[in-house]
C-alpha positions in Angstrom: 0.0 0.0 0.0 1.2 3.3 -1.2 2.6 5.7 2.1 1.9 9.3 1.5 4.3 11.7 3.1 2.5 14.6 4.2 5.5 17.3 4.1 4.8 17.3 0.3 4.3 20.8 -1.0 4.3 22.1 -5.0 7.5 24.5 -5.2 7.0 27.4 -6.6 10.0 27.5 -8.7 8.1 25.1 -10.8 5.6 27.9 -11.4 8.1 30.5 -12.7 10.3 27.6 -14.3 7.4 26.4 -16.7 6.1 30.0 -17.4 9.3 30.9 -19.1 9.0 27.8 -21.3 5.2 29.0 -21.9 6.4 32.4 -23.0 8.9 31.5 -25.1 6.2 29.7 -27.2 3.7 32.2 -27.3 4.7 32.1 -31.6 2.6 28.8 -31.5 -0.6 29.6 -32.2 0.8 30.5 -35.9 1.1 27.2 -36.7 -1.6 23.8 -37.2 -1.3 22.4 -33.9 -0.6 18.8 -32.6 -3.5 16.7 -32.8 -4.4 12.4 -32.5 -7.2 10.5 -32.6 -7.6 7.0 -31.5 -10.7 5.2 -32.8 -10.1 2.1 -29.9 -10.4 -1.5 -31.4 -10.2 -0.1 -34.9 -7.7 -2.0 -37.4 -7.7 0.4 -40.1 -7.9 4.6 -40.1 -11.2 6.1 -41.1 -12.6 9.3 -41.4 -16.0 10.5 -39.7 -18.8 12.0 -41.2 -19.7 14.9 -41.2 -16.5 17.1 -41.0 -14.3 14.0 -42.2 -12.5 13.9 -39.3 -9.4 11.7 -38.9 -9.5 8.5 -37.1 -6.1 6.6 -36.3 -6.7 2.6 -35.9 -5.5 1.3 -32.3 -2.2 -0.1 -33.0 0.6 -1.0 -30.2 -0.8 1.6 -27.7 -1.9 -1.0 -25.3 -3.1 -4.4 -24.1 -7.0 -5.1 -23.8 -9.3 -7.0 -26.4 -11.0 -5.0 -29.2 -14.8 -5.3 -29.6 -18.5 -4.3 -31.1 -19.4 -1.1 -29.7 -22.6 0.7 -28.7 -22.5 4.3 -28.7 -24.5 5.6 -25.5 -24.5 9.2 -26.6 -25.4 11.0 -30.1 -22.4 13.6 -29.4 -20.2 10.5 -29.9 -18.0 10.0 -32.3 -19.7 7.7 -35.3 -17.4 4.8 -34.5 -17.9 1.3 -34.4 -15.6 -0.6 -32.4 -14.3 -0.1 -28.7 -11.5 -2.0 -26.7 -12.3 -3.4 -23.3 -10.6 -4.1 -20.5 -11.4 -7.5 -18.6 -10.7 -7.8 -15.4 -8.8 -10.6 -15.9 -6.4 -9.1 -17.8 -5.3 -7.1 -14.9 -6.8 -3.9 -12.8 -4.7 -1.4 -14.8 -4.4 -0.3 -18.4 -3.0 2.2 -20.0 -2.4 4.1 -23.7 1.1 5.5 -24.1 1.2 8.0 -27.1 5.0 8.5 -27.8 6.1 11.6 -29.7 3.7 14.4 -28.4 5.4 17.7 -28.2 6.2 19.8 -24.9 2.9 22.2 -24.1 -1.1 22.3 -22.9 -3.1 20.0 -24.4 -7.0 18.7 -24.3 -7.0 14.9 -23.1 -10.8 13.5 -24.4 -11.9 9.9 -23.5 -15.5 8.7 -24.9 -17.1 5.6 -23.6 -19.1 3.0 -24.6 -21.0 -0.7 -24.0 -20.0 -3.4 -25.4 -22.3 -4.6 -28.3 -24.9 -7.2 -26.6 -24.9 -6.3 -23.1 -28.0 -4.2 -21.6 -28.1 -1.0 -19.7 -27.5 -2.7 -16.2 -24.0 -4.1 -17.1 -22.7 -0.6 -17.5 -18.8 -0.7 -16.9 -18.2 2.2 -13.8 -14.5 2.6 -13.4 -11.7 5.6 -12.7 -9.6 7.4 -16.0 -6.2 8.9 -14.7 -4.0 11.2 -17.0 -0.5 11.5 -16.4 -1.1 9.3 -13.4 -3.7 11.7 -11.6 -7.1 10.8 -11.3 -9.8 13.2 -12.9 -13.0 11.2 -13.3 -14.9 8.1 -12.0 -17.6 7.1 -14.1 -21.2 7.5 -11.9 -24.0 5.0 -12.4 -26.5 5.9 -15.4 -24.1 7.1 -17.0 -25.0 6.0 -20.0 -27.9 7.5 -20.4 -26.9 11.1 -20.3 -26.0 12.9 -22.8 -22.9 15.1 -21.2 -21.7 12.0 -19.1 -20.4 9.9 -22.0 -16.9 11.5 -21.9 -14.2 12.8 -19.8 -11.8 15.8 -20.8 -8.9 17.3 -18.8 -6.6 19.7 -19.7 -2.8 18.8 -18.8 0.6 19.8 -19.3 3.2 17.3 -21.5 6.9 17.9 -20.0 8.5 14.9 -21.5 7.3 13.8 -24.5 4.3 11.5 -23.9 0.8 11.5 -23.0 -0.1 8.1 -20.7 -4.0 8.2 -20.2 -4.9 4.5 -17.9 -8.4 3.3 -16.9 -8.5 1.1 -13.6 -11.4 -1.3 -12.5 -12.8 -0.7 -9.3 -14.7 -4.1 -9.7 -18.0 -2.9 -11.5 -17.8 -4.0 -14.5 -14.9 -4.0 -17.5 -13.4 -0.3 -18.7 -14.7 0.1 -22.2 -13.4 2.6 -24.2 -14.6 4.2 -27.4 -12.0 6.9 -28.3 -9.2 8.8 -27.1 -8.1 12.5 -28.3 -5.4 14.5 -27.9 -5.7 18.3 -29.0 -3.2 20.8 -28.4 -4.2 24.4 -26.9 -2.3 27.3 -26.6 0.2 26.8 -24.0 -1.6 30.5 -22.0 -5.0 28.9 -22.5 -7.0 28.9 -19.2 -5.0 30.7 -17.0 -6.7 30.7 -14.0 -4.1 31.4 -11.1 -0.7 31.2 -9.6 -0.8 26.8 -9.7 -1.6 26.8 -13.2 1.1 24.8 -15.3 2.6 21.7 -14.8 1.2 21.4 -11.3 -2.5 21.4 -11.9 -5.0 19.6 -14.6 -8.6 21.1 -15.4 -10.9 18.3 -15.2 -14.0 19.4 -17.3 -17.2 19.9 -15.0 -19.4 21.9 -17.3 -19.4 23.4 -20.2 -22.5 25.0 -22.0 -23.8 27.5 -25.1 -26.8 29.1 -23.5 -30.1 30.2 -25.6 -29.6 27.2 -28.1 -31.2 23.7 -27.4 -28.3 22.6 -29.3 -25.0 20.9 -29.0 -22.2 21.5 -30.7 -18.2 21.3 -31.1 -15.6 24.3 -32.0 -15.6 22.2 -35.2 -19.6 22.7 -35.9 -18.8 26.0 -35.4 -15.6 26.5 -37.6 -13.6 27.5 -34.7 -10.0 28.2 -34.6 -8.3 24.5 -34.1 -6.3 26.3 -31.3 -9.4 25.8 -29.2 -8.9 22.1 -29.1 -12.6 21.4 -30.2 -14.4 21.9 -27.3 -17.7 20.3 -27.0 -20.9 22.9 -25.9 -23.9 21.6 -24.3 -26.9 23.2 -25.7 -28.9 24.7 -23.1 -32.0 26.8 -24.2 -33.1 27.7 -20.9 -32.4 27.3 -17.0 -36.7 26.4 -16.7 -39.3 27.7 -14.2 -39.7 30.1 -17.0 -37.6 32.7 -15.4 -36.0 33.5 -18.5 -35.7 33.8 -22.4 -33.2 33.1 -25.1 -32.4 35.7 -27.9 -29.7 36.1 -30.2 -28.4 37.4 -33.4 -26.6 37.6 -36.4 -24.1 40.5 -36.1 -20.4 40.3 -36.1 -19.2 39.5 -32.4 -16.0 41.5 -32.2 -12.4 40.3 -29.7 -13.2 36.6 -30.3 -11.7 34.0 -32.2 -8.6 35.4 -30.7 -5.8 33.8 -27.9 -5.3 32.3 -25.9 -8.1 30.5 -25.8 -10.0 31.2 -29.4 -13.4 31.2 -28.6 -15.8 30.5 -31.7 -17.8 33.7 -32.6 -21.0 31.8 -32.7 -20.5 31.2 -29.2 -21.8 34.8 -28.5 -24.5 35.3 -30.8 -26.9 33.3 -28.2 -27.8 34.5 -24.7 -30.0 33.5 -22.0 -31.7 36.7 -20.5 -33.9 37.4 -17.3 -37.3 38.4 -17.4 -39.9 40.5 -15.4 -41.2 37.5 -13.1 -38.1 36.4 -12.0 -35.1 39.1 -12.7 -32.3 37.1 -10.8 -30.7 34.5 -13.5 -29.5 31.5 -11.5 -27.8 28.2 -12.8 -27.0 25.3 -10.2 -24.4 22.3 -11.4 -24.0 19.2 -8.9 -20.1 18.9 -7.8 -17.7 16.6 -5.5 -18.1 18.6 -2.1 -14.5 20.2 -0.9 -12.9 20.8 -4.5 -11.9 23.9 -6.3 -13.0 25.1 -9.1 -12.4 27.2 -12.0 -15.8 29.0 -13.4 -14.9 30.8 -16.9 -18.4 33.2 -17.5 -19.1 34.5 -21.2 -21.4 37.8 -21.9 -21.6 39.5 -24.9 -24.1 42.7 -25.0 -26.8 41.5 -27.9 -29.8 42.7 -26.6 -31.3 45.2 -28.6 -33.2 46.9 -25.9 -29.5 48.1 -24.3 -27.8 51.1 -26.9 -24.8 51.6 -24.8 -22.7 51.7 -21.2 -25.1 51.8 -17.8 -28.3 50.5 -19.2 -27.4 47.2 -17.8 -25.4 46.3 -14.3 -25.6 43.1 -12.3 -23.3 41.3 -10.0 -22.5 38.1 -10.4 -22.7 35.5 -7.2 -20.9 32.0 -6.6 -22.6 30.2 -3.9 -24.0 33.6 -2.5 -20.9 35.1 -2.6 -20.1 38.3 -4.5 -17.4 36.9 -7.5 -18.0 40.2 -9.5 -19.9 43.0 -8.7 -21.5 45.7 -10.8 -20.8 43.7 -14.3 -21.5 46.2 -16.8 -21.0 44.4 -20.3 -20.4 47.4 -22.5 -18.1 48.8 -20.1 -16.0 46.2 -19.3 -15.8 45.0 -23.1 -15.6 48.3 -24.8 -18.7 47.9 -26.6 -21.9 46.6 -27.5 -21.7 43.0 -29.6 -17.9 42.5 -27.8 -17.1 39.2 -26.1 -16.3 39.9 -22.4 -14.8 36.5 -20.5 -14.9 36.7 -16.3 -12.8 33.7 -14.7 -12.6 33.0 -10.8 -11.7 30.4 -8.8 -13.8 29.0 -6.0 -13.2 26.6 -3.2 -16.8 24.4 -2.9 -17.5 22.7 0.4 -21.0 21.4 -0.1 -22.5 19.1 -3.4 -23.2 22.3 -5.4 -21.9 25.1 -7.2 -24.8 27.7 -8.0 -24.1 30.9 -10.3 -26.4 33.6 -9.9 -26.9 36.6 -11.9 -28.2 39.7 -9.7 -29.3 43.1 -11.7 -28.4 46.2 -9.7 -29.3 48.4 -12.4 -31.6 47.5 -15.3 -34.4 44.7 -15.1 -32.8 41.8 -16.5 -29.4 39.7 -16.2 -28.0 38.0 -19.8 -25.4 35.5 -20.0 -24.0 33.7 -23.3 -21.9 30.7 -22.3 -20.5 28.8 -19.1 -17.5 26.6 -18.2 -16.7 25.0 -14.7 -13.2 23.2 -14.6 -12.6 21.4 -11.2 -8.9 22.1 -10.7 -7.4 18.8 -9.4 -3.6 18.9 -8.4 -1.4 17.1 -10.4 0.2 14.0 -8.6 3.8 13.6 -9.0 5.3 10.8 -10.9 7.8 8.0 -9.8 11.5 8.1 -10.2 12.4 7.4 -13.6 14.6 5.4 -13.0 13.0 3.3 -10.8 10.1 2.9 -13.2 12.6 1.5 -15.7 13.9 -1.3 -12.9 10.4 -2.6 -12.2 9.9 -3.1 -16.0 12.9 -4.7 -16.5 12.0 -6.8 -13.5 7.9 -7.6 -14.8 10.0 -8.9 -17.9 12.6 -11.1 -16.3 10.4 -12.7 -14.0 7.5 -13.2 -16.6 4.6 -10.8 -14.1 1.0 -12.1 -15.1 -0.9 -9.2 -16.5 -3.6 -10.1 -13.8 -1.2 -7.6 -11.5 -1.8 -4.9 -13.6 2.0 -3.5 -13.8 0.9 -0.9 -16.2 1.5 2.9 -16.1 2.9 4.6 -13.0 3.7 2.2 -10.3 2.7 4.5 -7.4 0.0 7.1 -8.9 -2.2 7.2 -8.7 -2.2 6.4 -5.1 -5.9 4.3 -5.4 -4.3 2.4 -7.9 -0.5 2.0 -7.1 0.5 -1.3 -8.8 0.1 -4.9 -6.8 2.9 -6.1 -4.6 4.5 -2.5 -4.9 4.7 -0.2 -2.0 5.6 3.3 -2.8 7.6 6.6 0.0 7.2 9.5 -1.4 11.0 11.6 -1.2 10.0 15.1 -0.4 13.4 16.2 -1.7 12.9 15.5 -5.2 9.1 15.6 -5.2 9.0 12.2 -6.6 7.8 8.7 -5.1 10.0 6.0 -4.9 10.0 2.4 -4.3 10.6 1.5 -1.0 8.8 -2.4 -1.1 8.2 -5.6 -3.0 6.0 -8.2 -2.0 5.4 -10.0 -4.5 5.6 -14.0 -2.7 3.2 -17.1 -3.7 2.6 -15.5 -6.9 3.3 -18.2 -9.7 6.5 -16.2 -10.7 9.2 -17.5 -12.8 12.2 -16.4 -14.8 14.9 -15.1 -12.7 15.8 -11.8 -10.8 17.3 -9.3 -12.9 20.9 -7.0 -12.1 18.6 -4.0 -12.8 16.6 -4.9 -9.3 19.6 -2.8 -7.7 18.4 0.9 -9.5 15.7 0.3 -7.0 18.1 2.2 -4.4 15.1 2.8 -2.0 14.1 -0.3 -1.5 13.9 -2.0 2.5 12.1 -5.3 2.0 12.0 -7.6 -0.9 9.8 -10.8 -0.9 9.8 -12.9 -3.7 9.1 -16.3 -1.5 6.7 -19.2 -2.6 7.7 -19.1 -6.7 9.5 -20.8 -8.9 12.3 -18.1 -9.7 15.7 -19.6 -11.0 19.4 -18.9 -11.9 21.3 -16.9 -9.2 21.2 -14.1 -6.8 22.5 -11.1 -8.4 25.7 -9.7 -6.7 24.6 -6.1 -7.6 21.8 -6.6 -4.4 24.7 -5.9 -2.4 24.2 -2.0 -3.3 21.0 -1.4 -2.0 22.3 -0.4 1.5 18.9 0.5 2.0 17.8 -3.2 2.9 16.5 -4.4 5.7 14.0 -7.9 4.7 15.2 -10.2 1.7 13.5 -13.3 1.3 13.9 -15.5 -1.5 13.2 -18.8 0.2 11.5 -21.7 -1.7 12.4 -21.0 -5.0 15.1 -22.6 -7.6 18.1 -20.6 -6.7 21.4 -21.7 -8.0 24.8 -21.1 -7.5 26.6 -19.4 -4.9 26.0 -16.6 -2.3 27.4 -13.1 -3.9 30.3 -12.2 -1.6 28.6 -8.2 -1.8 25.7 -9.6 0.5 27.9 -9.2 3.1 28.2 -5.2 2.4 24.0 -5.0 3.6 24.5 -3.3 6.9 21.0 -2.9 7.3 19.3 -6.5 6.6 17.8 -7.9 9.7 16.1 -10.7 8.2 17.8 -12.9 5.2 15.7 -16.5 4.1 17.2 -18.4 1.2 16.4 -21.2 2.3 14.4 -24.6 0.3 16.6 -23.6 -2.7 19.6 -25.1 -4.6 22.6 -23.0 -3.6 26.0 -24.3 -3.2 29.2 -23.1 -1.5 30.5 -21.6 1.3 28.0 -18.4 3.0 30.0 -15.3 2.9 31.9 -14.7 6.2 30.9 -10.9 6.1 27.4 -12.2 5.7 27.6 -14.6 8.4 29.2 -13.4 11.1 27.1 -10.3 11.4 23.9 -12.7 11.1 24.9 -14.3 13.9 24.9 -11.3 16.5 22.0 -9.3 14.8 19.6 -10.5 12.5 17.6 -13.8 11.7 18.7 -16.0 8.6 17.6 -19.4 7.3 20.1 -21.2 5.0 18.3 -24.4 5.2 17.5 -27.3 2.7 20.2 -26.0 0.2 21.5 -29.6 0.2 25.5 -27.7 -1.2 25.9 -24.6 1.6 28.2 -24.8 4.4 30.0 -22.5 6.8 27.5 -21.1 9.6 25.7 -23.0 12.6 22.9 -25.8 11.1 25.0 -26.2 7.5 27.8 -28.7 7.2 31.2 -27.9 7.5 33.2 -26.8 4.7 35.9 -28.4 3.6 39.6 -27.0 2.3 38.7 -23.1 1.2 40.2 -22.8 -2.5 40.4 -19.3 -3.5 38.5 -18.8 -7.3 41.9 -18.9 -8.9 43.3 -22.0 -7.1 39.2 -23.6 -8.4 40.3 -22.0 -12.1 43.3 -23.7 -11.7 42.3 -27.1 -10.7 39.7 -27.3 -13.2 42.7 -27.0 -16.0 44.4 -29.4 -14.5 42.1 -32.0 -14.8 40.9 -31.0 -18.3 44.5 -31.6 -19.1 44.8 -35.0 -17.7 41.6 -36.1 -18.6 42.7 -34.8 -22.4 46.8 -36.7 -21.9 44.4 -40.2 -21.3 42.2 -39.0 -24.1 45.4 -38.9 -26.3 47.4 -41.8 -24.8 44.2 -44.2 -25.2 44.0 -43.1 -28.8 47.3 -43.9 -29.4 47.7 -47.5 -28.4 43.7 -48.0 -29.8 45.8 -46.9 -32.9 49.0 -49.0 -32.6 46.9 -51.8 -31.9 44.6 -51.8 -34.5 47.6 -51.4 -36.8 49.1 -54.9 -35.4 46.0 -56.7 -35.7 45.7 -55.4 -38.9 49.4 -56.4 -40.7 48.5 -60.0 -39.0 45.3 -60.9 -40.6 46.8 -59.2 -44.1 49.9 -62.0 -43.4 47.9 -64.6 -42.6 45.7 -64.1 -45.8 48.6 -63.6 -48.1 50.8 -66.9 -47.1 48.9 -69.6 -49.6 50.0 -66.7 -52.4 53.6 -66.3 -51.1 54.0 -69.9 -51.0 53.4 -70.6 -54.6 55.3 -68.3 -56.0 58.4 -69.0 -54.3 58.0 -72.1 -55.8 57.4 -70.9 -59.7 60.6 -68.5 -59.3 62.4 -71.8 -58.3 60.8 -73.8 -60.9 61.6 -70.7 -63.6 65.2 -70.2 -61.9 65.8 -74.6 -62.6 64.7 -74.4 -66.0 67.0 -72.0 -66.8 70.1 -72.9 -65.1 69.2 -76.6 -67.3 69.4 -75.0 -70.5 72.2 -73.2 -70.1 74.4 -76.4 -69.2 72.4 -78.1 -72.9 73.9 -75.0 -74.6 77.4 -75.1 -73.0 77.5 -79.0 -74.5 76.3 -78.4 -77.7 78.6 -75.9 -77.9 81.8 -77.8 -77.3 82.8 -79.2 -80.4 82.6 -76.2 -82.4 84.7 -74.4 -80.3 87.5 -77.1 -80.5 87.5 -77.3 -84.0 
């Protein structure tokens, strides 16, 4: 379970650090800005009727299981598949989008059932952004209208936007789309925490005097905007007011930072005789803050210039803004005016009421409400990287959900993780891993020592192999290591010996062999607990065998050539006389099958040799007389 420390504050310097990058890219707004949309579960890109929007399929972003959707909403995108998340599959998923550049952007998630399953098996789960929790999901969701989507505003410092959805057991996350819209990096100022600190979680947001719904797109707004979507709202009921509007030019909108569309102002909601307060009440989370962004323009016909009109403006029955008058404060009739202020909201709802002080009536043209939720902050780097490299090496199940930020959000820090939070570098840290009885294989990875924080590591009960890594001996931090019952190999690292800290050391029910490290032993003895037992090839501390004859690793190296040379002189010397001998046996049976052979020609040379020698003693007499006469 994740420990918060309470000393956490959000340093200012941030603030005046991240409003010189935000200055120094005022020239933005100049150019098309970063935009991506996800159609989930879809294998191919599509465009959308009826502004042919652009759709990228869901490719690599994450794991899940694409389906049949069923839009709940018709503000929904016109898309047909959905990926869901079963619960199975573990309690946290995420979509990393690589590649996004530094500034503000508009995070938009739409929802949706899976195709076949009624009204009752709505999925009701939490979305996190940059590993801070915005929304839940309420029950009924589904059927209303504004409820069918969550949008937050956040700021991208490195490079990627990670948006995760986590089962609270009610059902399996089931999402539709995701979009990612860059604003102007001064949009929605609202205050010294705005920047890198805060996200605007979208409460409310509504075009008043027009039953109708529609997008920055619908209205051919600057893209800068981020295509906001406006809840049509043609009156507050109780038929306290009336809607008018018009077709002149609106003048100072469509402008930065935050490019209002122009059609925004040319509808209003206006009080009337019976009931000259004008009063709109939104339900809230009790004890949050919020951001309410108010939008008047003067298009009444009945008011010709400055005075004719003043009325303060009330949150909660406090004064936000008192005597409001429209032409005034804009410069002119038909000129956008936009009021912001912040508001801290202790009970379930957050009224606005508009109160004339001079004229009958009160008008108002649009509304936003942003709850203004502090950013969490993220886990060390660093550390992140080590658990990853240890889900891999030890083969996690996805049913533990190791996905996103191990410690944040803090409902849904990651299973068998406990997180500290380091006050000194505004970061949480890993401090524990209990992760025992859990199927595991694989083996533990070098990289678990970039965990520096860590005090207690349990990996008992699995079926984790190979050897413990000698670079565990760095994390002075530990106190608890227990890897008993598992298939451990090899020797105890000599570094284990450099843990000043551990109080508690089981290895034991495993397969190591050698001698236990003196360092390691002799302070076990006078100040922690260990258990070396049932490793059939230790030795060296009280309840192991003895140990024989210590050999240092160089006399072992040197031993183990010896005896490959011997073994490979008998190796050669056996060749040898197989050799010789098979050369022996082999002259003797190629002698024994040649003597018949050798025999009869000795004879015939004999025979030939007789012959001859007879022939020459005819010739000599034949030859006598001739020679005497």
């Amino acid at each position: 379970m994740s420990r918060f420390n309470s000393t956490m504050a959000y340093p200012h310097f941030f603030f005046f650090f991240f409003l010189l990058i935000l200055l120094s890219s005022l020239s933005l707004s100049s150019s098309e800005p970063y935009a991506i949309r996800i159609s989930c579960g879809a294998r191919n890109d599509i465009h959308t009727p009826p502004t042919y929007t652009f759709w990228y399929r869901d490719y690599a972003y994450t794991g899940g299981r694409p389906y049949n959707a069923t839009p709940t909403s018709y503000i929904s995108p016109p898309l047909k598949t959905l990926r869901f998340f079963p619960l199975a599959d573990g309690p946290n998923n995420c979509y990393k989008i690589n590649r996004v550049p530094l500034g503000h952007y508009s995070v938009r998630i739409f929802f949706a059932l899976v195709s076949g399953l009624n009204l009752e098996s709505e999925p009701l789960f939490d979305v996190s952004v940059q590993g801070t929790q915005f929304y839940s999901l309420k029950s009924g969701w589904s059927s209303v209208e504004d409820e069918s989507f969550a949008e937050a505003l956040v700021f991208v410092p490195d490079g990627s936007v990670e948006v995760c959805f986590h089962s609270t057991g009610h059902g399996d996350p089931a999402i539709l789309s995701i979009e990612i819209l860059q604003i102007d990096n001064r949009a929605y100022f609202f205050g010294p925490y705005w920047g890198q600190g805060t996200i605007l979680r979208t409460a409310q947001r509504l075009t008043l005097g027009t039953g109708k719904p529609a997008f920055d797109e619908d209205y051919k707004g600057n893209h800068w905007g981020g295509d906001r979507f406006w809840f049509g709202v043609q009156t507050f009921g109780q038929g306290g007011d009336k809607h008018i509007s018009t077709e002149r030019k609106i003048r100072k909108v469509s402008g930065g930072p935050n490019y209002y569309p122009e059609q925004l102002y040319q509808f209003a909601l206006i009080s009337t005789d019976s009931q000259p307060d004008l009063a709109y009440t939104i339900e809230v989370e009790p004890n949050k803050k919020f951001s309410v962004w108010l939008h008047f323009a003067e298009i009444d016909q009945q008011v010709t210039g400055v005075g004719q009109r003043v009325f303060d403006v009330l949150i909660n029955g406090d004064v936000a803004f008192k005597d409001v008058d429209i032409a005034k404060m804009s410069g002119d009739l038909f000129t956008a005016l936009v009021l912001n202020k912040t508001v801290v909201v202790s009970g379930r709802s957050l009224t606005i009421t508009l109160h004339p002080t001079k004229g009958k009536h009160a008008i108002i043209n649009a509304i936003e409400v942003f709850e203004v939720v502090r950013a969490e902050s993220r886990t060390l780097t660093d550390e992140v990287k080590a658990l990853q490299s240890l889900k891999k090496a030890m083969g996690l199940p996805v049913r533990l959900g190791w996905n996103g930020d191990p410690c944040v959000p803090q409902q849904h820090a990651w299973s068998g993780v406990d997180c500290l939070f380091d006050a000194h570098r505004f970061k949480w840290v890993i401090d524990g891993l209990d992760l025992d009885n859990q199927g595991l294989g694989g083996y533990v990875p070098k990289d678990i020592a970039k965990l520096h924080h860590l005090q207690s590591i349990n990996f008992s009960g699995n079926s984790i192999c190979g050897g413990i890594p000698s670079t565990l001996g760095t994390v002075t931090s530990l106190e608890t290591l227990d890897l008993s019952f598992n298939l451990l190999n090899g020797s105890i690292p000599e570094s284990l010996g450099l843990l000043t800290s551990l109080r508690r050391l089981n290895l034991n029910s495993n397969f190591l062999s050698g001698k236990v490290p003196t360092g390691l032993g002799g302070r076990l003895l006078h100040r922690a607990s260990y258990n070396f037992t049932s490793n059939a090839g230790l030795c060296g501390v009280p309840g192991l065998r003895k140990c024989g004859p210590h050999l240092t690793v160089g006399a072992k190296i040197g031993v183990a050539v010896g005896v490959l040379i011997l073994v490979l002189l008998i190796l050669i010397c056996s060749i040898c006389c197989w050799k010789r001998r098979q050369n022996i046996i082999r002259t003797q049976q190629m002698a024994a099958r040649d003597a018949p052979y050798a025999k009869a020609r000795t004879n015939f040379m004999r025979d030939v040799q007789m012959g001859r020698n007879w022939e020459n003693s005819r010739a000599g007499a034949d030859n006598g007389p001739h020679l005497l006469s």
